[in-house]
N, C-alpha and C positions, 0 to 999 in steps of 0.2 A: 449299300453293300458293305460290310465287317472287310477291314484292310487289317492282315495278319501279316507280325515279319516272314520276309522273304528265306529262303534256304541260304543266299547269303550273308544273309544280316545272322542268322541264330549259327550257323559252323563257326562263329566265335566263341560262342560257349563251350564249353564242356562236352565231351560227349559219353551216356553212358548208356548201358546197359547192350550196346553195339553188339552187333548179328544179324546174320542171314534169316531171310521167314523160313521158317521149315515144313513142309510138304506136310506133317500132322496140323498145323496151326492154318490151312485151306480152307476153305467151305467152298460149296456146288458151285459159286460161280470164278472161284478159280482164284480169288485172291484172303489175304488176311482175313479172317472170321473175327466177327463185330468183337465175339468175346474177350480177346486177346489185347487189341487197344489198350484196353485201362489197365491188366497185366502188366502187360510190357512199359507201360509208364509208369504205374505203380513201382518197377523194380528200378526203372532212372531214378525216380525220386528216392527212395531209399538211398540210392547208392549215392546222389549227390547230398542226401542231408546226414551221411558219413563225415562232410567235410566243418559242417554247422554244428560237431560235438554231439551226433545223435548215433553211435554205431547199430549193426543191422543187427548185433546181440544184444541190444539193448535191454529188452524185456528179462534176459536169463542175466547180464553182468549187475544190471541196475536195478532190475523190476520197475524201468518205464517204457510203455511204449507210444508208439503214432497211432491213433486210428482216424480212417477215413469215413467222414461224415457228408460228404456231399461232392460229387463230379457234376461235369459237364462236359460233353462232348461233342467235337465237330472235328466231322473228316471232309477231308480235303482233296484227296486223290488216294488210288489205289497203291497199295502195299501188295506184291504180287509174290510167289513160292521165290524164292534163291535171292529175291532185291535185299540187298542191306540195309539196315533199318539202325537208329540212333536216336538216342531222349535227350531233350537239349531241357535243363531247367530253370526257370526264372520264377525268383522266392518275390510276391508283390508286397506280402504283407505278415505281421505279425499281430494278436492280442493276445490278453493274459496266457489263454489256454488250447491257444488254437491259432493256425498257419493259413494262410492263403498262395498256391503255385500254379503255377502253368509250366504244360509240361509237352513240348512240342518232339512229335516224331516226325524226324525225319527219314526219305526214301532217300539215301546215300546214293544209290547206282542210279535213278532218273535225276538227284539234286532236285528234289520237290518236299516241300513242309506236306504230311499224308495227313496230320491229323493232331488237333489239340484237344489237350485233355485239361480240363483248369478242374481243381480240387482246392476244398476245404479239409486242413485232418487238426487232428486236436490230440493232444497232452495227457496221456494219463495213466495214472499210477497203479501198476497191478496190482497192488494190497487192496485197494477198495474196487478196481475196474469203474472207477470214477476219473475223470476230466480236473487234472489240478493246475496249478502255474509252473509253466518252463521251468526248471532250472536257472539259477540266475547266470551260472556258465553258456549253457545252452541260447539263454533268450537276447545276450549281449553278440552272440555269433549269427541266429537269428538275422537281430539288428544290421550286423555290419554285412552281410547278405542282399537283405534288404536295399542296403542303400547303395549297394556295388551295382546293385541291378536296374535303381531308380535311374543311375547315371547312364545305363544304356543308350546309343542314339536311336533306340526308336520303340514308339510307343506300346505297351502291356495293355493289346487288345484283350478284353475280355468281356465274357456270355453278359454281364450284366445282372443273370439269373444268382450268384453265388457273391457271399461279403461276409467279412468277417462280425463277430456280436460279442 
């Protein structure tokens, strides 16, 4: 069985993208709809790689931006209409042109891990919509990311399925 950290080990990170589910974001059986997950992590992640020198305008101040190339998902328990919900992010890795993260939501009002989403997103520069290298600002914040979160006490379970190339 995959041992994922606990809701108390990850409320020491960061928390972003923090809210209520909302009554539109439902499906028939009454909780969080499948689609929404990777949304709502996808907006953690943005909002915590604001802090690694990547702002959410990036593509209009800079003309570069993230894209995402490959997820993984695994839920863990339900995210239900009104529970508060929270993206905790841990950066595992970097290469030339491309990121590796986990992106764990938490259910705030049960205090339960709902669901991890680990992604691959990659580097690239709107003048070609091609895949270039970090920034060398960017890829030394990256780095020190990286290692802030290597020192974590407890281990970057991951699918297995998804690695950096």
């Amino acid at each position: 069985m995959t041992t994922h950290p606990t809701y108390d080990q990850l409320i020491e990170l960061p928390a972003y993208a923090e809210q209520p589910v909302p009554m539109p974001f439902e499906d028939i059986n009454g909780h969080l709809n499948v689609r929404h997950y990777i949304g709502i992590a996808s907006e953690g992640l943005d909002e915590s790689l604001v802090e690694v020198g990547i702002p959410q305008m990036w593509p209009l101040t800079d003309g570069h931006a993230c894209f995402a190339a490959e997820h993984h998902v695994t839920y863990l328990s339900e995210l239900r209409t009104g529970d508060t919900m929270s993206a905790r992010v841990r950066l595992l890795g970097r290469s030339e042109r491309a990121a590796h993260a986990l992106v764990y939501l938490l259910d705030e009002t049960k205090r339960t891990v709902a669901c991890v989403v680990e992604e691959i997103f990659l580097h690239v520069d709107l003048s070609t919509r091609l895949t270039a290298p970090w920034p060398e600002d960017v890829a030394a914040q990256l780095d020190a990311r990286v290692a802030e979160h290597e020192a974590l006490p407890f281990p970057a379970t991951t699918s297995g399925s998804l690695a950096l190339r």
